[in-house]
C-alpha positions as CSV (number, residue, x, y, z in Angstrom):
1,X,0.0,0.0,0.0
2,X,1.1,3.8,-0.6
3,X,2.3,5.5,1.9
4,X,0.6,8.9,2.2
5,X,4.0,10.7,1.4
6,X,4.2,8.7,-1.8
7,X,1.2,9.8,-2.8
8,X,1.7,13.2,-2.2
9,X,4.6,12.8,-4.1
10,X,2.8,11.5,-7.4
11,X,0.5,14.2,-7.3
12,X,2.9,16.6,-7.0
13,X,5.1,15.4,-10.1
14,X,2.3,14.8,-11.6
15,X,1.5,18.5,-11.2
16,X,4.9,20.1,-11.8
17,X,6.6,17.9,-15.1
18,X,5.4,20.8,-17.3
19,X,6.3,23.4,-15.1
20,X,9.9,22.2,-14.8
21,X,10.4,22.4,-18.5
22,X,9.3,26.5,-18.4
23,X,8.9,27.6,-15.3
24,X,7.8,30.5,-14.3
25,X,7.1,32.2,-11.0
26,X,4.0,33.2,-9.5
27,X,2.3,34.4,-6.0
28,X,2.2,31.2,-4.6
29,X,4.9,29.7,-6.0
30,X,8.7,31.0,-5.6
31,X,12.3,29.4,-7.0
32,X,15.5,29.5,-5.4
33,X,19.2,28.7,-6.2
34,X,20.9,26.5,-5.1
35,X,21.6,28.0,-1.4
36,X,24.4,26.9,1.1
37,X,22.1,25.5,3.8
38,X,24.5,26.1,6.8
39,X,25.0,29.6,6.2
40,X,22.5,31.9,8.6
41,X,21.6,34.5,5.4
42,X,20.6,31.3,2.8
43,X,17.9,29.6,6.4
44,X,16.5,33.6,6.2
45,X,16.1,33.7,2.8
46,X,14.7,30.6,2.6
47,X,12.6,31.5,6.1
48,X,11.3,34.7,4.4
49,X,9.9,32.8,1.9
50,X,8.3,29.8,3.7
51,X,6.9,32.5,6.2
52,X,5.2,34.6,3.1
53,X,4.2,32.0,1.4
54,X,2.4,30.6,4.8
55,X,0.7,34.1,5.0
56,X,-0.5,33.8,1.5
57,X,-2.2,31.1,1.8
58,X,-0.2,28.4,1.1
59,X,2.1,27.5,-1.9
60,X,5.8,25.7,-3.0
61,X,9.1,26.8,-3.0
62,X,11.5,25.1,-5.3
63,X,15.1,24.8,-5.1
64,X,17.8,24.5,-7.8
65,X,16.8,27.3,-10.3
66,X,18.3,30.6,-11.2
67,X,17.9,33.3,-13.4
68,X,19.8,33.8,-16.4
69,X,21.1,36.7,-18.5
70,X,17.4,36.8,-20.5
71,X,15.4,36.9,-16.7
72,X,14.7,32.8,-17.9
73,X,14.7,30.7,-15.0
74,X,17.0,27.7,-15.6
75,X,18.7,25.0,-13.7
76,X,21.6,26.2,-11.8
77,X,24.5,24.1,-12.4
78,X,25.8,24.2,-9.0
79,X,24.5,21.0,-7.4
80,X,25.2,19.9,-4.5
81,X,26.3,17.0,-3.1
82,X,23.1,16.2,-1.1
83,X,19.8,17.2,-1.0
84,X,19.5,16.6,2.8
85,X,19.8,20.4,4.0
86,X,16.6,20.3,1.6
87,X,14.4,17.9,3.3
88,X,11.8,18.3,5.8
89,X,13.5,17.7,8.9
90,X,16.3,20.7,7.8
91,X,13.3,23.3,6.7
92,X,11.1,22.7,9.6
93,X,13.9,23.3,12.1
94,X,14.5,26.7,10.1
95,X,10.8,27.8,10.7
96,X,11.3,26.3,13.9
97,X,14.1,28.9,14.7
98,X,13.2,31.8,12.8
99,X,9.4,32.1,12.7
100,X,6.6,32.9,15.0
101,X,4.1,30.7,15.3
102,X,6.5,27.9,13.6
103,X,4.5,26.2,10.8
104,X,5.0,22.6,9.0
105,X,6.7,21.9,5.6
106,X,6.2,19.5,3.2
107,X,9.1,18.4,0.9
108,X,8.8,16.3,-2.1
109,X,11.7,15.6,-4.9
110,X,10.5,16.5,-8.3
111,X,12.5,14.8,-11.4
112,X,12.7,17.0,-14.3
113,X,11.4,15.3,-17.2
114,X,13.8,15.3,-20.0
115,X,17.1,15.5,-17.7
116,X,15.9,13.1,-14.6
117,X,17.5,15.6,-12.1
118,X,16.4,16.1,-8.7
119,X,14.9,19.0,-7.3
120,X,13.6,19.6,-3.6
121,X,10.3,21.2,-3.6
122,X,8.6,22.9,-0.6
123,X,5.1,23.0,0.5
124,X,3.4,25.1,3.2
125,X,-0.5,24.6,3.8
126,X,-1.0,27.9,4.5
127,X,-3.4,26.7,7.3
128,X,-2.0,28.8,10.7
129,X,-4.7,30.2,12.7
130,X,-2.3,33.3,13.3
131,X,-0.3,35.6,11.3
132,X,3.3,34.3,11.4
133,X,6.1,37.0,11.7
134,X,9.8,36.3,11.6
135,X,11.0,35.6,14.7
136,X,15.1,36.4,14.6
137,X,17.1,38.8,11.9
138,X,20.5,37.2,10.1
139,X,23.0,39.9,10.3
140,X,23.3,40.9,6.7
141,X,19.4,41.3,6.4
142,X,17.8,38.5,4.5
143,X,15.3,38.5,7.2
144,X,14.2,41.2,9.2
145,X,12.9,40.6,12.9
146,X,9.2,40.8,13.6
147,X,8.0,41.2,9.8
148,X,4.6,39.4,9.1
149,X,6.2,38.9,5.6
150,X,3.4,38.2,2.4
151,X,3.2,37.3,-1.0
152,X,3.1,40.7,-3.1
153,X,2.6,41.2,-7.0
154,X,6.6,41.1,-9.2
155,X,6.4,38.5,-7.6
156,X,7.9,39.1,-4.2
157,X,8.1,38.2,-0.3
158,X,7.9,41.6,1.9
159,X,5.8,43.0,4.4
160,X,2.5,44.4,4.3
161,X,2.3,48.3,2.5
162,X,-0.9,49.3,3.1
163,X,-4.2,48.3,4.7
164,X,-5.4,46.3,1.7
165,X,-2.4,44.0,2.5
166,X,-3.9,43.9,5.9
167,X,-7.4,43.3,5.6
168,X,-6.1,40.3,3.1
169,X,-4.0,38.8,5.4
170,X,-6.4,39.0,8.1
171,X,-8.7,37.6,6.4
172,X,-7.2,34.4,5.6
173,X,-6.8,34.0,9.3
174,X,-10.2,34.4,10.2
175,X,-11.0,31.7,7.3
176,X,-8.7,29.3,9.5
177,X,-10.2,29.8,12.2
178,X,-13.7,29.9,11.1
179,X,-14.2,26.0,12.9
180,X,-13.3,27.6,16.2
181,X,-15.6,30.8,15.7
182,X,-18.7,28.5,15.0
183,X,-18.0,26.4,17.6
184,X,-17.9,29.3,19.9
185,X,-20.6,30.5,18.1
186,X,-22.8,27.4,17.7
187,X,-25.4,28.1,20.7
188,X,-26.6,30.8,17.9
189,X,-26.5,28.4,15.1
190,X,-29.7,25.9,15.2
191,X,-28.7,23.5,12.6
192,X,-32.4,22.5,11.3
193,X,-36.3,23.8,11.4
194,X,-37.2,22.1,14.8
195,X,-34.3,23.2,16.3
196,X,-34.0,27.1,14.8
197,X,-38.1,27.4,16.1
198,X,-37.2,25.5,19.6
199,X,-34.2,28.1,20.2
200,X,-35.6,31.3,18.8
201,X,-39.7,31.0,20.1
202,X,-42.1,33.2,18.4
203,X,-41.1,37.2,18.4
204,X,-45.0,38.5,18.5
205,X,-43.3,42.0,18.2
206,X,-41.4,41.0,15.2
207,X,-44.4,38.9,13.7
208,X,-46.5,41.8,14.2
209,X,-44.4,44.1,12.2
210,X,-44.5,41.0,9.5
211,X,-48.0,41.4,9.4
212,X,-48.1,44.9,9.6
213,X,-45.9,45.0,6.4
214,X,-47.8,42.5,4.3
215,X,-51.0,44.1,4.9
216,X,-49.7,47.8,4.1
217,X,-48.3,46.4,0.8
218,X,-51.6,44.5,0.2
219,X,-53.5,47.9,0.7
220,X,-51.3,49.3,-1.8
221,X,-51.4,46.7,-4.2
222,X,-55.0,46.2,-4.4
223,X,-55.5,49.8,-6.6
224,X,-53.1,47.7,-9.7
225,X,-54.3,46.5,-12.4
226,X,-54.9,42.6,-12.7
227,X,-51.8,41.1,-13.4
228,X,-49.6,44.0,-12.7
229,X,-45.5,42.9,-12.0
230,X,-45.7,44.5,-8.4
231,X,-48.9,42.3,-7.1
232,X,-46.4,38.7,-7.3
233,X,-49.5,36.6,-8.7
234,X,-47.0,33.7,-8.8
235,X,-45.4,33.8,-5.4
236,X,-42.9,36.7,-3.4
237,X,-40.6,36.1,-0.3
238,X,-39.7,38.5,2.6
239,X,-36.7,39.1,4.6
240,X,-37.6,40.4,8.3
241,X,-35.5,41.3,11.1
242,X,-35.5,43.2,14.7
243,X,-32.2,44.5,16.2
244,X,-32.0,43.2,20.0
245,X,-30.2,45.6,21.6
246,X,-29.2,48.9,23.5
247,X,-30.5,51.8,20.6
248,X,-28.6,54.7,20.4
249,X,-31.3,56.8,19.4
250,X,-31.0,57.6,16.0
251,X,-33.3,59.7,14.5
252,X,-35.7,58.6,11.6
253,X,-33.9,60.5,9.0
254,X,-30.2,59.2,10.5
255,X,-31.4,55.9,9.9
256,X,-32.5,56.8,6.7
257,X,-29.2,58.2,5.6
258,X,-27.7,55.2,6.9
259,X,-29.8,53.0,4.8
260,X,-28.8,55.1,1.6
261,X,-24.9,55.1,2.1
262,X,-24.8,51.5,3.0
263,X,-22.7,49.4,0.8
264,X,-24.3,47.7,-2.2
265,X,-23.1,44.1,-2.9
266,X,-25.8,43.1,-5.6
267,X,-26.6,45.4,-9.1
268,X,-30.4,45.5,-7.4
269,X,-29.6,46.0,-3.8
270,X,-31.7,45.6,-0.9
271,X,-33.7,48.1,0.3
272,X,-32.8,50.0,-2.3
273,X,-33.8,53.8,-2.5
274,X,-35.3,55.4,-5.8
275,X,-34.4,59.6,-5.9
276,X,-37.7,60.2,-7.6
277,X,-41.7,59.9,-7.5
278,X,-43.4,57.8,-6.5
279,X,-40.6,55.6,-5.5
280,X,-38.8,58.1,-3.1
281,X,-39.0,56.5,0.6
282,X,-41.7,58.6,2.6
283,X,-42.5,58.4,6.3
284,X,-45.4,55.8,7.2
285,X,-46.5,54.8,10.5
286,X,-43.4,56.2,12.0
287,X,-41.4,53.8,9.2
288,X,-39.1,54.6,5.9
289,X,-41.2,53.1,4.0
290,X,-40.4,52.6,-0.2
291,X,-42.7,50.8,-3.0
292,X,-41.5,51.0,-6.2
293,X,-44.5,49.8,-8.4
294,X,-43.6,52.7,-11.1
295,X,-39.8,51.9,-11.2
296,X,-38.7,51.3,-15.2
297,X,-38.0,47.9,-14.4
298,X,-41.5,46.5,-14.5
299,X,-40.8,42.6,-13.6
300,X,-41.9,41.1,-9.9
301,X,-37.6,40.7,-8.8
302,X,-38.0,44.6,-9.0
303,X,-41.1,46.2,-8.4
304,X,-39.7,45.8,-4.0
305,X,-42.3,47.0,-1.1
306,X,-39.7,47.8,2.1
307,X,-39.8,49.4,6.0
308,X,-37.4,50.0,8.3
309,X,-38.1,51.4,11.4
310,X,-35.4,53.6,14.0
311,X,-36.1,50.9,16.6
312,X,-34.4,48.2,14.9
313,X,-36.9,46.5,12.2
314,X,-36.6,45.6,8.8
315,X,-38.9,44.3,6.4
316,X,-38.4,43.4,2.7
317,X,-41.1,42.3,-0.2
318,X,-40.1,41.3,-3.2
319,X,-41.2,39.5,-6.3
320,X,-39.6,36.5,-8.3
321,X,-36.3,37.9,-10.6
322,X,-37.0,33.9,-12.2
323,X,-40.5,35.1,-13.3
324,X,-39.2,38.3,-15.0
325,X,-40.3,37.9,-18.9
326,X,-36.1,38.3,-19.8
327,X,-35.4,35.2,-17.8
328,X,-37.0,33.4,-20.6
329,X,-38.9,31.1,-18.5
330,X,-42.9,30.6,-17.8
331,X,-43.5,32.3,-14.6
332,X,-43.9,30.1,-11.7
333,X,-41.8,27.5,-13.6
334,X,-38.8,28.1,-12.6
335,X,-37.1,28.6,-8.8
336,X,-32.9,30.0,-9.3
337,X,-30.8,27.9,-6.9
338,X,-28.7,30.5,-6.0
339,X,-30.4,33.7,-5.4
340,X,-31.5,32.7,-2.2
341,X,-28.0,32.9,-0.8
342,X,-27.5,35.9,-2.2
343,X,-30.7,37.8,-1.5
344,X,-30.2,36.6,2.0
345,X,-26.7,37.5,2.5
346,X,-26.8,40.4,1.4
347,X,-30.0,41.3,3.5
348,X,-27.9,40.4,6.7
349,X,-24.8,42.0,5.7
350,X,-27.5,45.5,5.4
351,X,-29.1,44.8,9.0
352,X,-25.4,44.1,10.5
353,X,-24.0,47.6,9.2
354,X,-26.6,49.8,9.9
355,X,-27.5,48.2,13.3
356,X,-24.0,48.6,14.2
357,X,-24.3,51.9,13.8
358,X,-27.8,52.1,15.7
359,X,-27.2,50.0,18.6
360,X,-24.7,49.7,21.0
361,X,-21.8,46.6,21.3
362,X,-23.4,42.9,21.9
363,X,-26.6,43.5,19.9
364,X,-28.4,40.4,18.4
365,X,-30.2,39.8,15.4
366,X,-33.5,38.1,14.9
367,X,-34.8,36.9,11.3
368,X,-37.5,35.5,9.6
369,X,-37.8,34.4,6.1
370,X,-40.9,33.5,3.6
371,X,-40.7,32.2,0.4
372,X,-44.5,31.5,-1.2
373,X,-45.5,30.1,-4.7
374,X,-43.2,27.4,-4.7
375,X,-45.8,24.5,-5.6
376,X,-44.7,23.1,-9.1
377,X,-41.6,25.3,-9.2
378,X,-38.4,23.4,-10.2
379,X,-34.8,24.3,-9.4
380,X,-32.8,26.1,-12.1
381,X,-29.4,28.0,-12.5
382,X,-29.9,30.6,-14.9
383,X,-26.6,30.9,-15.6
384,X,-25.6,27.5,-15.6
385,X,-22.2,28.0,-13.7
386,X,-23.3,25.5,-10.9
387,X,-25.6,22.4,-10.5
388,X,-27.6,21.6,-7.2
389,X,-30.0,19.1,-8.9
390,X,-33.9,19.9,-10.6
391,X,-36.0,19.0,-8.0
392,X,-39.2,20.6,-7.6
393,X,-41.5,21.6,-4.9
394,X,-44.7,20.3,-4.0
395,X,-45.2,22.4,-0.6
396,X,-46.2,26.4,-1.8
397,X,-44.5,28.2,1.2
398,X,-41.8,27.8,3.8
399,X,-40.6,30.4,6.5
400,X,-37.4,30.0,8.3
401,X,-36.2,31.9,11.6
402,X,-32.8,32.6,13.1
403,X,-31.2,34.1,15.4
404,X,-27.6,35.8,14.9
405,X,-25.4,37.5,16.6
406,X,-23.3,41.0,16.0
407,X,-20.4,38.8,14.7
408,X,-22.7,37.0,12.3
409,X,-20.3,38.4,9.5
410,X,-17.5,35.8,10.1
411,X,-19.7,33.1,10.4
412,X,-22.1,34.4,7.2
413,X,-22.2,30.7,5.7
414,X,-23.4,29.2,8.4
415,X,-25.7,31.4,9.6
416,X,-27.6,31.9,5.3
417,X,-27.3,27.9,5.6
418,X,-29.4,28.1,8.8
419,X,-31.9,30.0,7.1
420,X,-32.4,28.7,3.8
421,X,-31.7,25.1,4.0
422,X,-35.0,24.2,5.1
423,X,-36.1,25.9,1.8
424,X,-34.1,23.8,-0.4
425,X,-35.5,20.7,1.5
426,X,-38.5,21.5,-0.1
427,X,-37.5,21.2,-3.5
428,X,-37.2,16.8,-3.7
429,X,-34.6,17.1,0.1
430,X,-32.5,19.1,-1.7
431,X,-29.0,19.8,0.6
432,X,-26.6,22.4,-0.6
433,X,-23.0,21.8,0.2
434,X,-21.4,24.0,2.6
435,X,-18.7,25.1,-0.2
436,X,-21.1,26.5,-2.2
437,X,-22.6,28.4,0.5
438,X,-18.8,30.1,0.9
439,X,-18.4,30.5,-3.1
440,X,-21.5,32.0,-3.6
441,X,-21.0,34.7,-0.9
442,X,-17.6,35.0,-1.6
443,X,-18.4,35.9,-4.9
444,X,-21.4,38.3,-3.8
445,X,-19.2,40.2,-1.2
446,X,-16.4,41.0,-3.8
447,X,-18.9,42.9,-5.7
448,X,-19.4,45.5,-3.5
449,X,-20.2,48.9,-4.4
């Protein structure tokens, strides 16, 4: 049987023939001369770039190339008798020395293709729950003491320049440490139905403004002509939520501001405001309120009734974008797989920025969800970039609840999973993997505006 080191190893060459016949560096993967393993200046050379390349991510560092007079990278003819200052047990007692937290490396030895010579190549897993910094300085200055050192566009291994370089590295870290969050986190994290209802309760005051909402926008609604986009004949979905928490006091027209300046993940954001008439937000019931019946966009994923209130309570309404006559589809055919996790993400990412700014530290978050008109709808990606099956719903609607709190933005995933996998159970028990919870989002909050 293989060992696991073999196989590592196969996958590696596997990976990296080609590459040895032109090879090029990139951000997560650096070259190196040969290097004279005993000197202190060649372990902080070689510790600078293990160290950036943990930061990064992960990546490889390969040993035995040099650039010649054309910037190629070539073999460098001065081999050395062994490869042993190469191996694992010599590279790990270099990190071991010189960085802080010390990390593990992988070697394998990759055979070039054509020549059958042997080249050490490193791997970090770029899994360290902490920034690492260098944790000594060589005398002549290939390392520098107490330098979080990072992968940077050339490419090159230095320190971080500006906040950018920061908020990226810290970033990765949270990502590491995301098990440890949720499981710190978990007592707000109700895995299924039963157990999100048994944890949460019923919120009268946050049902209340529920109903409240839907019966305003009914009232509104019932002046449109018969089959007009804004009266969702085929099915809507809300997004509610009420702030628990210490207000600061804001006035109506502070939150309001708030609400307009927020940032914008989506080309249709949530609770979107229109400058103009009829459309412009007004003052209802001591609400913002906003329906935009008249906007140009006349489908039901546009045509959005919306209220939030300065004590902490949001309410969305909004129409099908699948039954919108450019998505080419019969309306109430079709249900998009992966709007949901958007539309609720971003929703939560709005009610978590402008309650941070409402309430005080340690605030909570309390959500409901509706989704109607699912009956005889069947799963679809419009765009066909992903597939999560064509099963179709038999059940019409489905409401979900959660409860979240302030730090719901590093566990996002988990808590958009909470709240819309019972949905997808409706459509033939269909389960979502966790991955493309964290793609989807991911992809979402790099659009912002």
């Amino acid at each position: 049987m293989q060992s696991t080191q073999d196989m590592l190893n196969k996958d590696i060459n596997a990976r990296f023939e080609d590459w040895l016949l032109s090879p090029t560096e990139s951000l997560d993967f650096e070259v190196k001369e040969w290097l004279d393993m005993s000197d202190a200046e060649c372990q902080g050379v070689v510790a600078k770039a293990l160290i950036a390349l943990e930061n990064h991510g992960g990546g490889f560092l390969l040993f035995g190339f040099k650039e010649d007079d054309e910037k190629r990278l070539v073999p460098d003819p001065k081999r050395p008798p062994s490869l042993e200052p190469y191996l694992a047990d010599a590279l790990n007692a270099i990190v071991k020395k010189r960085a802080e937290p010390p990390f593990h490396v992988e070697v394998t030895i990759q055979k070039h293709p054509t020549t059958g010579e042997e080249y050490p190549l490193a791997r970090v897993a770029g899994g360290t729950k902490m920034p690492v910094r260098s944790d000594s300085a060589t005398a002549g200055g290939s390392l520098k003491q107490h330098v979080y050192y990072i992968r940077a566009p050339g490419p090159e291994s230095r320190g971080p320049l500006s906040g950018a370089e920061w908020d990226a590295l810290l970033r990765r870290i949270v990502q590491n440490q995301r098990d440890d969050i949720i499981s710190v986190l978990r007592a707000y994290l109700p895995t299924g139905p039963s157990a999100t209802a048994a944890a949460v309760g019923p919120d009268q005051e946050l049902k209340q403004f529920v109903e409240t909402g839907l019966g305003r926008w009914k009232e509104l609604v019932s002046e449109l002509p018969k089959g007009h986009p804004a009266t969702f004949v085929h099915g809507h979905y809300f997004f509610a939520a009420r702030v628990l928490g210490l207000p600061k006091g804001l006035s109506i027209s502070q939150v309001n501001e708030l609400n307009q300046n927020a940032r914008k993940y989506t080309g249709w954001p949530v609770f979107i405001t229109i400058h103009r008439e009829p459309s412009q937000p007004k003052v209802v019931d001591d609400c913002i309120e906003a329906w935009l019946s008249q906007v140009n966009l006349q489908d039901p994923g546009h045509t959005d009734f919306w209220r939030i209130s300065p004590e902490g309570r949001f309410f969305l309404l909004r129409g099908y974008q699948e039954d919108s006559a450019d998505y080419g589809a019969q309306p109430g055919a079709l249900f998009d797989a992966t709007l949901p996790i958007w539309r609720v993400g971003e929703c939560l990412l709005r009610v978590l920025e402008m309650a941070t700014e409402m309430f005080e530290d340690g605030f909570e978050i309390l959500v409901q969800c509706e989704w109607t008109g699912l009956a005889g709808r069947q799963l679809h990606v419009h765009n066909a970039r992903r597939y999560l099956g064509d099963g179709k719903a038999t059940q019409d609607a489905v409401r979900t609840e959660g409860r979240f709190p302030s730090t719901v933005r590093d566990v996002l995933p988990e808590a958009v999973k909470t709240l819309t996998a019972p949905l997808y159970a409706r459509f033939d028990f269909t389960e979502v993997p966790d991955q493309v919870y964290v793609e989807e989002l991911n992809e979402m909050m790099a659009r912002r505006r």
